[in-house]
C-alpha positions as CSV (number, residue, x, y, z in Angstrom):
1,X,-58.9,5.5,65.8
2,X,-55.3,3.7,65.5
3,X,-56.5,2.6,61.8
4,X,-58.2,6.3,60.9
5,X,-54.6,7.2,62.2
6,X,-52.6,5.2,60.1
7,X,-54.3,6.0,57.5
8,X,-53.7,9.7,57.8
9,X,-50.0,9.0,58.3
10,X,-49.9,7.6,55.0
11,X,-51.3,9.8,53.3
12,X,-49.3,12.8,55.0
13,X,-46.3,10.7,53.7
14,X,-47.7,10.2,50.5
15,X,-47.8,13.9,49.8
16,X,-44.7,14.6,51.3
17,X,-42.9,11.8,49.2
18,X,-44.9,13.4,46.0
19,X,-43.8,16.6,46.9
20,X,-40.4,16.4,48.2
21,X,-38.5,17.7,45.2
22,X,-40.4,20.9,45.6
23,X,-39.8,21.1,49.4
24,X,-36.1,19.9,49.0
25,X,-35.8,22.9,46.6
26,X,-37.3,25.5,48.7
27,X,-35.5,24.5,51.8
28,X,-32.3,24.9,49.3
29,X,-33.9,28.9,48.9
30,X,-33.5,29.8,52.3
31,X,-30.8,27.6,52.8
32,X,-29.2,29.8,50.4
33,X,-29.5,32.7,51.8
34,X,-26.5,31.7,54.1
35,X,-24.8,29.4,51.7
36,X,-23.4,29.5,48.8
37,X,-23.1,26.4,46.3
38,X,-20.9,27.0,43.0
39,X,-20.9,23.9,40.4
40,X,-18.1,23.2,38.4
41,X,-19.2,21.4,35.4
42,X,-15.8,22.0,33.7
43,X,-12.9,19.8,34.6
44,X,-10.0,21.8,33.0
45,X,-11.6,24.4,35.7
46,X,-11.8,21.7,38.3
47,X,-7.8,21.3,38.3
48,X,-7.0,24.6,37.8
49,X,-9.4,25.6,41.0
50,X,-7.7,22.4,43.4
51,X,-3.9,23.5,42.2
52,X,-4.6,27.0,42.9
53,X,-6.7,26.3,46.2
54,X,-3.5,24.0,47.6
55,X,-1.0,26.3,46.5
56,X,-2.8,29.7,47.9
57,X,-5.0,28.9,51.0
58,X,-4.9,26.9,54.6
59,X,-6.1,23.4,54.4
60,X,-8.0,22.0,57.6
61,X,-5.7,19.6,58.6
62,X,-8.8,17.1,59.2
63,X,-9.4,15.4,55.8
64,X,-9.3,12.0,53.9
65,X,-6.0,11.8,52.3
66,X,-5.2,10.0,49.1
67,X,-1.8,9.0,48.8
68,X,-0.4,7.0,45.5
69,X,2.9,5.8,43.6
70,X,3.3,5.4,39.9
71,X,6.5,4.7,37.5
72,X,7.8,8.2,36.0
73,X,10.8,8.4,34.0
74,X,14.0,10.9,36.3
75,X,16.8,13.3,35.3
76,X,19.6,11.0,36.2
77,X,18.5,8.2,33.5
78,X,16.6,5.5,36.2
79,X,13.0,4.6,36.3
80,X,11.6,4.0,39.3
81,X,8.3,4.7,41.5
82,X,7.3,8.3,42.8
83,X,5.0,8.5,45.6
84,X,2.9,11.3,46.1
85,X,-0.4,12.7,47.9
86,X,-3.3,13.6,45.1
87,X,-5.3,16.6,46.0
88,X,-9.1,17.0,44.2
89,X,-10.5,13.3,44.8
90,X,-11.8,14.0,48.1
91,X,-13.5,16.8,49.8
92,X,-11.5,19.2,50.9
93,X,-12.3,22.1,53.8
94,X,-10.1,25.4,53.4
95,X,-9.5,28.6,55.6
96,X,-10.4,32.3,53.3
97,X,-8.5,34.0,56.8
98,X,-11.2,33.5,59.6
99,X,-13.6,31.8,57.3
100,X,-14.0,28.5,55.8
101,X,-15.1,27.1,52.7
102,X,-16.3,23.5,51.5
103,X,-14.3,21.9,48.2
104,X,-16.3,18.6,47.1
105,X,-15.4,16.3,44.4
106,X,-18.8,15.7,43.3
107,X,-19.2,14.2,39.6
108,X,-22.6,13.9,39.4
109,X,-25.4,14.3,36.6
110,X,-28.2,16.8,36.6
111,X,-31.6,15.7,35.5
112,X,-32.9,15.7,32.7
113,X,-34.9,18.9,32.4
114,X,-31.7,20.7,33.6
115,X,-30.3,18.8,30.4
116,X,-32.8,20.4,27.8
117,X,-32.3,23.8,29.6
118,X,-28.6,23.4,29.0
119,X,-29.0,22.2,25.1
120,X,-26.1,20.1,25.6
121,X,-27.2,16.7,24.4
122,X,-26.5,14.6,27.5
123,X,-26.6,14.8,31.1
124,X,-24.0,17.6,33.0
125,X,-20.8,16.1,34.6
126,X,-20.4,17.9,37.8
127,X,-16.8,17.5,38.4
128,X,-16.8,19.5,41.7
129,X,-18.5,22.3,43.9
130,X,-17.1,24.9,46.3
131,X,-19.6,26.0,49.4
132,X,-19.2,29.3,51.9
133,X,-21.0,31.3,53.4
134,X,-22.5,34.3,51.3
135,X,-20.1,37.2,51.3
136,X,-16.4,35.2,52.5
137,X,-15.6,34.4,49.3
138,X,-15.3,35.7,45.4
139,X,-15.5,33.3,44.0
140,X,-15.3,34.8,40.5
141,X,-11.9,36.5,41.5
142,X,-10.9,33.0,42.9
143,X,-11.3,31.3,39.9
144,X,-9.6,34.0,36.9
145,X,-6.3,34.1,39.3
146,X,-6.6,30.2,39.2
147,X,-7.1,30.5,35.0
148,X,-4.1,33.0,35.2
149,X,-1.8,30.9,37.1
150,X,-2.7,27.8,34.9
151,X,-1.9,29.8,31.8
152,X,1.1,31.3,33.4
153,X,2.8,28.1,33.9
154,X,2.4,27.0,30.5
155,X,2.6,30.8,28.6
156,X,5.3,32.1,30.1
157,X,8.2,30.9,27.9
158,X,11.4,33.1,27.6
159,X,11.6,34.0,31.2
160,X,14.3,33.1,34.4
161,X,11.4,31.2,35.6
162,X,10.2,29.3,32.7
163,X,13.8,28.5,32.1
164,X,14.5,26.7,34.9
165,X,12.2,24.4,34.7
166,X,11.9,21.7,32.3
167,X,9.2,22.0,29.6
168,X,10.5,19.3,27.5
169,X,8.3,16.2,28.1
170,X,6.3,13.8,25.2
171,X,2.6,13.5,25.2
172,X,1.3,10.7,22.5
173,X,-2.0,11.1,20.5
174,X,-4.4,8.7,21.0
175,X,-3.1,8.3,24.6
176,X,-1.3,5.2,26.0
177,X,-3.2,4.6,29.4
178,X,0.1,3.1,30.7
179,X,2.3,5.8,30.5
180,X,1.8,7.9,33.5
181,X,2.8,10.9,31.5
182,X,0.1,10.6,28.7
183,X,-2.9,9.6,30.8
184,X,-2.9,12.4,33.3
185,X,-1.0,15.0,31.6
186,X,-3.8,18.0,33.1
187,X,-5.4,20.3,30.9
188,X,-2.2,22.8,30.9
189,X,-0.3,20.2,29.2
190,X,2.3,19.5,31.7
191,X,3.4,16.2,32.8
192,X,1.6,14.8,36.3
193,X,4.3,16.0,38.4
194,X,4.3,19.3,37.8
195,X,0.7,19.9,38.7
196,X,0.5,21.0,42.0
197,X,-2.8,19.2,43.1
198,X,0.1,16.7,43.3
199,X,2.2,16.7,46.8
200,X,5.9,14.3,45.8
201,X,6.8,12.8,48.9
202,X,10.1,12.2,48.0
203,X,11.6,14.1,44.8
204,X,11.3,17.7,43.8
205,X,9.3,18.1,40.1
206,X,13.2,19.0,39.0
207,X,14.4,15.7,39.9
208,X,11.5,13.8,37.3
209,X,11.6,13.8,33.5
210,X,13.1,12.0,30.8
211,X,16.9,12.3,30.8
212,X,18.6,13.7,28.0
213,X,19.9,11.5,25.5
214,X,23.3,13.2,25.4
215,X,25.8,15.2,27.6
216,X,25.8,19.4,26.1
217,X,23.5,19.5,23.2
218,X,21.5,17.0,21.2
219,X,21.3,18.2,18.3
220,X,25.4,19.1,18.5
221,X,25.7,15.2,18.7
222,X,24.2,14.4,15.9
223,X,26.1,14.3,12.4
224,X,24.3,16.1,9.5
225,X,25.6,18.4,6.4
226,X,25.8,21.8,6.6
227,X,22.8,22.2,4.5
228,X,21.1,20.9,7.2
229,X,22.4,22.2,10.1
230,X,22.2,25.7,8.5
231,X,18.9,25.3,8.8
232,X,18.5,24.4,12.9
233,X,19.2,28.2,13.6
234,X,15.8,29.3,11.9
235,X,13.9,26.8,14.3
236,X,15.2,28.5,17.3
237,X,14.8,32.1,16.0
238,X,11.3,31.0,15.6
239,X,10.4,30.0,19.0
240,X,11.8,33.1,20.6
241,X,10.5,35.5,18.5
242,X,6.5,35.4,18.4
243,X,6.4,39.3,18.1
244,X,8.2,39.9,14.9
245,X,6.2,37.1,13.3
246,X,3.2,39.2,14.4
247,X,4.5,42.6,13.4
248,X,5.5,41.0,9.6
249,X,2.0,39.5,9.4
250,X,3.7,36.3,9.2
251,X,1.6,33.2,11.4
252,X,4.0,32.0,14.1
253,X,4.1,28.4,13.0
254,X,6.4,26.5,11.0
255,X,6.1,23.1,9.0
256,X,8.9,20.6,8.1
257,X,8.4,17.6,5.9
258,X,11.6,15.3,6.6
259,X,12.1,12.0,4.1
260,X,15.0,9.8,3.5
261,X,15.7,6.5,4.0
262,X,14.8,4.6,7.1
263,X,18.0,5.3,9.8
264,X,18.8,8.8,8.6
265,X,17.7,10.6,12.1
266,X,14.7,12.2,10.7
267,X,12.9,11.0,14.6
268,X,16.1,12.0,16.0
269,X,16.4,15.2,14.6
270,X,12.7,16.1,15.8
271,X,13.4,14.8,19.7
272,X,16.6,17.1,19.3
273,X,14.5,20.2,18.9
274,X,12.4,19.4,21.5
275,X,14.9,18.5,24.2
276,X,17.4,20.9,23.4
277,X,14.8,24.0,22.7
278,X,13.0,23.1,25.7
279,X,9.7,22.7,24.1
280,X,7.1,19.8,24.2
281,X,7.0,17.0,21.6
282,X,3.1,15.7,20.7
283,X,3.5,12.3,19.1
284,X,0.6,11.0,16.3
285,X,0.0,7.9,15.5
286,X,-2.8,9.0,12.7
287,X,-3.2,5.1,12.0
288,X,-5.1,5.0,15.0
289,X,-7.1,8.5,15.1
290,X,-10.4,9.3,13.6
291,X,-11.5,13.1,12.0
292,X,-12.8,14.5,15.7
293,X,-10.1,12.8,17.8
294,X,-7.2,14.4,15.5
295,X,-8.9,17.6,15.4
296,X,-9.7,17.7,19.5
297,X,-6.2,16.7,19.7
298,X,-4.7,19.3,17.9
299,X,-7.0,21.8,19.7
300,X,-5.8,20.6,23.6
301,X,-1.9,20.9,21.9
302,X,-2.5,24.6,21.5
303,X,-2.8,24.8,25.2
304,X,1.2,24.2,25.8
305,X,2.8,26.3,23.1
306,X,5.4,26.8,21.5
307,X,5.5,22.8,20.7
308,X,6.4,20.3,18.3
309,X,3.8,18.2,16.6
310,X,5.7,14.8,15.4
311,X,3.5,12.9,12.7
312,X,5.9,9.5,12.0
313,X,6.0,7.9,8.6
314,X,3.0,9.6,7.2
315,X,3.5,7.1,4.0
316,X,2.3,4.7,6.0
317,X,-0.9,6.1,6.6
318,X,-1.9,8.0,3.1
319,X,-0.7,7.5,-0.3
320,X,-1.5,10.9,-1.7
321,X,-5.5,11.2,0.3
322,X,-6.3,7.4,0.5
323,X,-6.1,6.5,4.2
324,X,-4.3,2.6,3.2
325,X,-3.8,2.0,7.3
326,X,-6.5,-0.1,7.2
327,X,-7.0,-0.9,3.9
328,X,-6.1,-4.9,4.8
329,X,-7.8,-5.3,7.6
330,X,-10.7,-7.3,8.3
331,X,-13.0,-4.1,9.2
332,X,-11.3,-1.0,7.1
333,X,-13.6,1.7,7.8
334,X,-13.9,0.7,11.4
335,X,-11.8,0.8,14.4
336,X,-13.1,-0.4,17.7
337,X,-12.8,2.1,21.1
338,X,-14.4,2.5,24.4
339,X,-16.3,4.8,25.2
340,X,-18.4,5.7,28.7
341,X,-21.7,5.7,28.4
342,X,-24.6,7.6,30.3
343,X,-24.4,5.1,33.3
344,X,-20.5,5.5,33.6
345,X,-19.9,1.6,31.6
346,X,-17.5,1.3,28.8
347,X,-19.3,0.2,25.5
348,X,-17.4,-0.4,22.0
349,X,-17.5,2.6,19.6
350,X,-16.8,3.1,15.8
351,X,-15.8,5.9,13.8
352,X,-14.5,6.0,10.3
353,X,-10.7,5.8,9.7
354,X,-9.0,9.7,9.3
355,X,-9.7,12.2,5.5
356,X,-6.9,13.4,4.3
357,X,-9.2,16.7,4.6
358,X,-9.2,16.8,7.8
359,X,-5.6,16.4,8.6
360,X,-5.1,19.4,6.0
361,X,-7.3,21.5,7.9
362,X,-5.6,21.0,11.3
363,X,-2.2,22.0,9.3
364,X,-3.3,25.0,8.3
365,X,-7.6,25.3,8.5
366,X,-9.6,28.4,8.9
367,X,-8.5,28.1,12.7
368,X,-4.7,28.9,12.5
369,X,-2.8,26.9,15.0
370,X,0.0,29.2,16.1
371,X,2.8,28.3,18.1
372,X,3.0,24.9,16.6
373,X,6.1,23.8,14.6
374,X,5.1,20.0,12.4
375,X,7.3,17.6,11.5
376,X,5.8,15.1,9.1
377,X,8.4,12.2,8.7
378,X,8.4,9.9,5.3
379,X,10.4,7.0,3.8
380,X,8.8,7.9,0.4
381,X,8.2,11.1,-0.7
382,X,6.7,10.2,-3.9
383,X,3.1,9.1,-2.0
384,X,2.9,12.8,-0.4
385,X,0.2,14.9,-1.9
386,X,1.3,17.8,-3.5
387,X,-1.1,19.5,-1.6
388,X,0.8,18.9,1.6
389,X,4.0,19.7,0.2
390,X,6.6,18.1,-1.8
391,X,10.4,19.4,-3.3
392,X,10.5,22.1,-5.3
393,X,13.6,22.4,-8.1
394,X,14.4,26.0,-9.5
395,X,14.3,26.7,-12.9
396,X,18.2,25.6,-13.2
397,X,17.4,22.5,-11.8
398,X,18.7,22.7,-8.1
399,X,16.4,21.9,-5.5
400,X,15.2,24.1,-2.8
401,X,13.7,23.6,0.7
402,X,11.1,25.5,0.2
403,X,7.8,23.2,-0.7
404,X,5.1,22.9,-3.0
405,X,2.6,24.2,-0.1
406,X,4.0,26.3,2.5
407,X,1.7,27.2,5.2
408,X,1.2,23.4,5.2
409,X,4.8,22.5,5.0
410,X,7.3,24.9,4.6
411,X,10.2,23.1,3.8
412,X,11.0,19.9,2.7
413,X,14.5,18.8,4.1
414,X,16.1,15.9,2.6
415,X,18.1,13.4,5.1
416,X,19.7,11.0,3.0
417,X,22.8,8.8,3.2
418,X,26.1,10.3,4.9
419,X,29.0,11.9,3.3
420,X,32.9,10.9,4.2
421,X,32.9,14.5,5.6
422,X,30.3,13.5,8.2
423,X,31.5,9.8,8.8
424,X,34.9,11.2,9.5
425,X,33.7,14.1,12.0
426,X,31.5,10.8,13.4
427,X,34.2,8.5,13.6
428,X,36.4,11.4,15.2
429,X,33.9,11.8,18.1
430,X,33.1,8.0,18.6
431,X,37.0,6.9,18.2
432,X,39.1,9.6,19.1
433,X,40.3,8.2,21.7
434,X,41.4,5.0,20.7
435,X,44.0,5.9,18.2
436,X,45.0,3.1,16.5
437,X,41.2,2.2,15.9
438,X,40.3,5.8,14.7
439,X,43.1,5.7,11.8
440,X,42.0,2.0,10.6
441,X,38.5,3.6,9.9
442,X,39.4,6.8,8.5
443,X,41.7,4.3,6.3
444,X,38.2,2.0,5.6
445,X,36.3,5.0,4.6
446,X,38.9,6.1,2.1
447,X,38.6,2.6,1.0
448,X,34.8,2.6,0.2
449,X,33.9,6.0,-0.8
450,X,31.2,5.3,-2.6
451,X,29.3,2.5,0.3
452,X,26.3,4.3,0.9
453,X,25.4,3.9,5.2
454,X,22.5,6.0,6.8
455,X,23.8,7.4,10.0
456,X,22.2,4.5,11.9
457,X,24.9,2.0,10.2
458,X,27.7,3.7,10.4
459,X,27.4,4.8,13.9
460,X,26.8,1.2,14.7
461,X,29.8,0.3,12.9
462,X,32.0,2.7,15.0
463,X,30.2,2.0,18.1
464,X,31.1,-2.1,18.0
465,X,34.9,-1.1,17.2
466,X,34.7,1.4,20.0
467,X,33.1,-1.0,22.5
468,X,35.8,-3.6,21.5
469,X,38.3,-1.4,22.3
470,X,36.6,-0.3,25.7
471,X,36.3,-4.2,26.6
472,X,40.3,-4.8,25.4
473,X,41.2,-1.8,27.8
474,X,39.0,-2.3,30.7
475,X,40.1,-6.2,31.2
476,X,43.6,-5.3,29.7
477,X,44.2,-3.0,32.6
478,X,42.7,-5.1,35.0
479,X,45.3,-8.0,34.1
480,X,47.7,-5.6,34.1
481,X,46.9,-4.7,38.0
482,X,46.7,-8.8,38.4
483,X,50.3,-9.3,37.4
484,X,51.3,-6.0,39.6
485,X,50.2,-7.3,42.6
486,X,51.7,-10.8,41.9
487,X,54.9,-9.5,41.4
488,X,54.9,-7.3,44.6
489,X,53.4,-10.5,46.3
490,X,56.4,-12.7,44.9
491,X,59.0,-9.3,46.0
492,X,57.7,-9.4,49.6
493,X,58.0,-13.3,49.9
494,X,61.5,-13.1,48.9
495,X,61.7,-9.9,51.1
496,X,60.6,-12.1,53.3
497,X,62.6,-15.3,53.0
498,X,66.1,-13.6,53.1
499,X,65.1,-12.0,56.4
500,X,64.2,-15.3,58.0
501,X,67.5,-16.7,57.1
């Protein structure tokens, strides 16, 4: 009987191991006639739901916390660590009034039939789920004011609100995994520590950011003609105006192709935008993108408009459409990445260096990229393809900003070496207040007017005389005070001395 028995008792678990799937799934039926399981296979919805959740509704006090600290860049110029609490990694219980609800960070993979019923090639990342009981919760409603907030923070640009918060930040394409503001940048755009499934421990998200690089305005600090400064004005007219653009059938984007000489502030100019239009600045470094990385890059950079996209020294990458980035390397039409595979491990991945194509296409493609204002930089405007945009001379000879291609580029703007008008005005606001060394270079300037210096030289040639000057004064005053307080030593010795006698 005990081995009849046994024998029974395996087979009962035999079936029931056979069938468990369909068991497990119809205890999940009537399960679910109580409770509710949403799956949030999107992770741009994932952070949008935890900010929103944290922001809006009661957290059970009860929960394993995740606390952190990494190196962010703050207002008054230092760089230091930021500690904070991260909401989303863990599960998560919250209050809708009387009622709670379950938020899990899941991250699991479906199987593999629910793979062919989705079509999508590979198994479903299941960033997180939210459980309640049928009837507490919409969760529908719940997550379009989550999508609303997220767009909000990042849409809303001309307001009190937007303006008192700092939108200028730079995001760099492909990301560098040790910069804290590239790697985790959230799929609004903004920097770490303004998303709010981040808790600061110890600064406000007013406190972080890069500093400026000036006191008042940058681009007041720097020293460029008229003919180029005449032309700042139509960048912020741009920005602010997205409704007359629209109402003159004009797309609201804007494209600049900037060449000179190395040191003539073409980067500088572009950060200057950026930081003193309050906008974001998207860096590319197209020596190191493929076609589908530039053009999912250029996609997520649409999220966080208006924005500048900054592509460097583009004659370093393509003379006219030949991609020559990796033209002497070993493997040219290779470049070596990780990528995860379908058990979560890194393996090495290839892809074929970036077509000129394709980077037209992102410029100005059948998908219109408003909101975006380019600047391509170059050293040598002869290996730009005329299909990008180049100068363009009137018929008398003078050349125009206006390009070759606008759409593409708009207007090519020439920074080339500085005039004695600007070196003066340069001079005047580096030396001013050291007289005697202000009048020596005025006097060098009208020695040389023909030395051609970029505005990288000549600033560094006032800035050593100026820091001379500085070093004279600072230890000249402090000898000064030296022999002051010998003297009134000496006086009350003597002081001193005839008393005594």
């Amino acid at each position: 009987m005990d081995f009849k028995n046994l024998i029974m008792g395996g087979a009962f678990l035999g079936v029931l191991a056979s069938c468990w799937e369909q068991i497990k799934a119809v205890g999940w039926r009537f399960v679910g006639l109580l409770i509710r399981r949403i799956e949030i296979p999107s992770e741009a919805a994932h952070q949008a739901l935890i900010a929103y959740l944290v922001t809006h509704y009661k957290v059970y006090k009860n929960y394993d916390r995740l606390y952190g600290a990494d190196f962010e860049h703050m207002r008054d110029g230092r760089y230091g660590l930021v500690s904070y609490e991260q909401f989303g990694n863990r599960s998560l219980m919250f209050w809708n009034g009387w009622f709670p609800f379950l938020f899990n960070n899941s991250q699991e993979k479906k199987t593999k039939s629910n793979q062919q019923e989705n079509n999508s090639g590979g198994p479903t990342k299941i960033f997180s789920t939210i459980t309640f009981l049928r009837g507490t919760l919409d969760f529908e409603k719940l997550l379009r004011s989550a999508c609303d907030e997220s767009n909000r923070l990042t849409w809303e640009v001309n307001n009190a609100e937007e303006q008192a918060k700092n939108r200028f930040v730079i995001h760099h394409f492909p990301t560098r995994e040790e910069n804290h503001d590239d790697w985790d940048t959230g799929s609004n755009g903004l920097p770490w520590f303004r998303q709010r499934y981040y808790r600061l421990l110890a600064h406000t998200p007013e406190q972080l950011g890069k500093a400026p690089t000036h006191d008042g305005s940058a681009i007041g600090n720097l020293i460029f003609p008229k003919r180029v400064t005449d032309l700042i004005r139509e960048i912020e007219l741009w920005r602010n105006n997205r409704d007359w653009y629209r109402s003159k059938g004009i797309p609201w984007k804007r494209g600049w192709m900037l060449y000179g000489p190395p040191g003539t502030g073409k980067t500088a100019l572009a950060r200057a935008f950026a930081e003193d239009l309050n906008m974001p600045i998207y860096v590319f470094n197209l020596a190191q993108m493929g076609n589908a990385e530039l053009t999912k890059a250029w996609t997520e950079m649409q999220v966080n408009v208006p924005c500048i996209a900054l592509i460097e020294d583009i004659d370093n990458v393509f003379h006219g459409r030949e991609n020559v980035s990796r033209k002497n390397s070993p493997m040219p039409f290779f470049m070596q990445q990780k990528k995860d595979d379908d058990s979560g491990n890194s393996r090495p991945m290839s892809f074929s260096p970036l077509t000129f194509d394709t980077l037209l296409n992102c410029l100005d493609g059948v998908e219109r990229s408003d909101g975006i204002f380019t600047i391509i930089t170059t050293n040598d405007i002869s290996k730009i393809d005329p299909a990008m945009g180049q100068p363009r001379k009137l018929p008398d000879g003078t050349q125009e900003f206006i390009s070759t291609r606008p759409g593409r580029i708009d207007k090519a703007v020439e920074l080339t070496y500085m005039e004695n008008e600007d070196k003066k005005r340069m001079a005047a606001r580096i030396l001013g207040e050291y007289e005697q060394a202000h009048l020596e270079m005025l006097a060098f300037i009208e020695r040389y007017p023909d030395l051609l210096e970029t505005p990288a030289q000549f600033q560094e040639r006032c800035g050593q005389v100026a820091l001379a000057c500085f070093w004279k004064q600072k230890h000249g005053d402090e000898l000064l005070l030296l022999d002051r307080e010998r003297e009134d030593n000496r006086n009350g010795w003597h002081e001193s001395a005839v008393s005594g006698s």
